[in-house]
C-alpha positions in Angstrom: 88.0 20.4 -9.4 84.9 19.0 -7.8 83.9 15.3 -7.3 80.9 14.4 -9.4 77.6 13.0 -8.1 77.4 9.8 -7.7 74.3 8.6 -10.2 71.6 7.3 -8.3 70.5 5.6 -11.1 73.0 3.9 -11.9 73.7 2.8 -8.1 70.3 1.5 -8.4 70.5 -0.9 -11.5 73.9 -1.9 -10.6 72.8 -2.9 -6.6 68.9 -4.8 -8.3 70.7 -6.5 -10.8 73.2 -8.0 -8.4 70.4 -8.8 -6.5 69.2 -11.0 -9.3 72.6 -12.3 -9.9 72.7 -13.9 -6.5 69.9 -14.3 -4.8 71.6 -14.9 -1.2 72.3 -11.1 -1.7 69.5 -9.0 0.5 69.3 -5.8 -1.4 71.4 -4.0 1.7 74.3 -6.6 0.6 74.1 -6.0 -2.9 73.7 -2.0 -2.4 77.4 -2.3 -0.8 79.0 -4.6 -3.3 77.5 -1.7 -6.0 78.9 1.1 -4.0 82.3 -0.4 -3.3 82.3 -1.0 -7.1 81.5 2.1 -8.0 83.5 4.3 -5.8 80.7 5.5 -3.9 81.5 3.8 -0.7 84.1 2.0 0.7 83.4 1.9 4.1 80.5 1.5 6.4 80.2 4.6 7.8 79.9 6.3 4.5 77.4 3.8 2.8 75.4 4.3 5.8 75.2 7.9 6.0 75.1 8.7 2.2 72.5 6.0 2.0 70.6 6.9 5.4 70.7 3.8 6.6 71.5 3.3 10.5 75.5 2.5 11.0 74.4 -0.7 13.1 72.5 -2.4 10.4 75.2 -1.7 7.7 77.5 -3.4 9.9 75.7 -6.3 10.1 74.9 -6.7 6.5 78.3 -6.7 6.0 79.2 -9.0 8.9 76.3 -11.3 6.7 78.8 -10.5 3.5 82.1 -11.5 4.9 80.9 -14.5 6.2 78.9 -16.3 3.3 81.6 -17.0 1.0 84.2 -14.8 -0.6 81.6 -11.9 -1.7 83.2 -9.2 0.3 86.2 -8.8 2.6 87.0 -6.8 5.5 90.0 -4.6 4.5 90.0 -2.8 8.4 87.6 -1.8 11.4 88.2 1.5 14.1 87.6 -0.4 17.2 86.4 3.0 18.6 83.6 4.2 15.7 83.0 0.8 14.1 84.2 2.0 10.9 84.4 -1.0 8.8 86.3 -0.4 5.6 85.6 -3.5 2.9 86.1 -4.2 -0.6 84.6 -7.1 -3.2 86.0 -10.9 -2.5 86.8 -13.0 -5.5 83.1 -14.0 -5.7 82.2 -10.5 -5.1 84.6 -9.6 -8.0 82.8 -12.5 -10.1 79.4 -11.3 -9.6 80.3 -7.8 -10.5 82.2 -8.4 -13.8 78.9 -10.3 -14.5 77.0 -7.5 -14.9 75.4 -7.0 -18.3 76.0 -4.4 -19.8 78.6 -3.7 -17.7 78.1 -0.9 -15.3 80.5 2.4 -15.8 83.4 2.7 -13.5 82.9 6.5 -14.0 80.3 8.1 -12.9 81.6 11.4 -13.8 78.7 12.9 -16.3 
């Protein structure tokens, strides 16, 4: 059985309207509160190279996210590749269950 496709749609709604949500969010940050919600990403080394986006400035959007607040928290780091994994913090968590309509946990089509 293959994986589906994440939807880049629905990536896209999810990470803008976060955006909205909170408007300390760059649209970087709220593109990996979306992806770690949606499955798509949990780490920084995939956001970045699904996304295209260099490693280094992944890393510190999400050195930006861990430290304003509880939106995201760092779950572990490979000292040797910079691999950061991370998942949502409790305000993280808040701001995602405060998407409306709420945005699919499947993104199987």
């Amino acid at each position: 059985m293959s994986r589906a496709e994440p939807d880049a749609g629905v990536f896209l709604d999810a990470a803008e309207r976060l955006a909205c949500l909170d408007a300390r969010l760059s649209p970087l940050q709220a593109g990996l509160l979306a992806a770690s919600h949606l499955g798509i990403a949990g780490d920084s080394r995939s956001f970045s190279r699904l996304l295209g986006i260099e490693h280094a400035l992944v890393l510190r959007e999400l050195a930006g996210l861990a430290e304003d607040g509880d939106l995201l928290r760092i779950t572990g780091r490979d000292a040797r590749t910079m691999r950061t994994h991370y998942v949502p913090g409790a305000e993280g968590a808040r701001l995602l269950a405060a998407l409306d309509p709420p945005v699919p946990l499947s993104l199987a089509g």
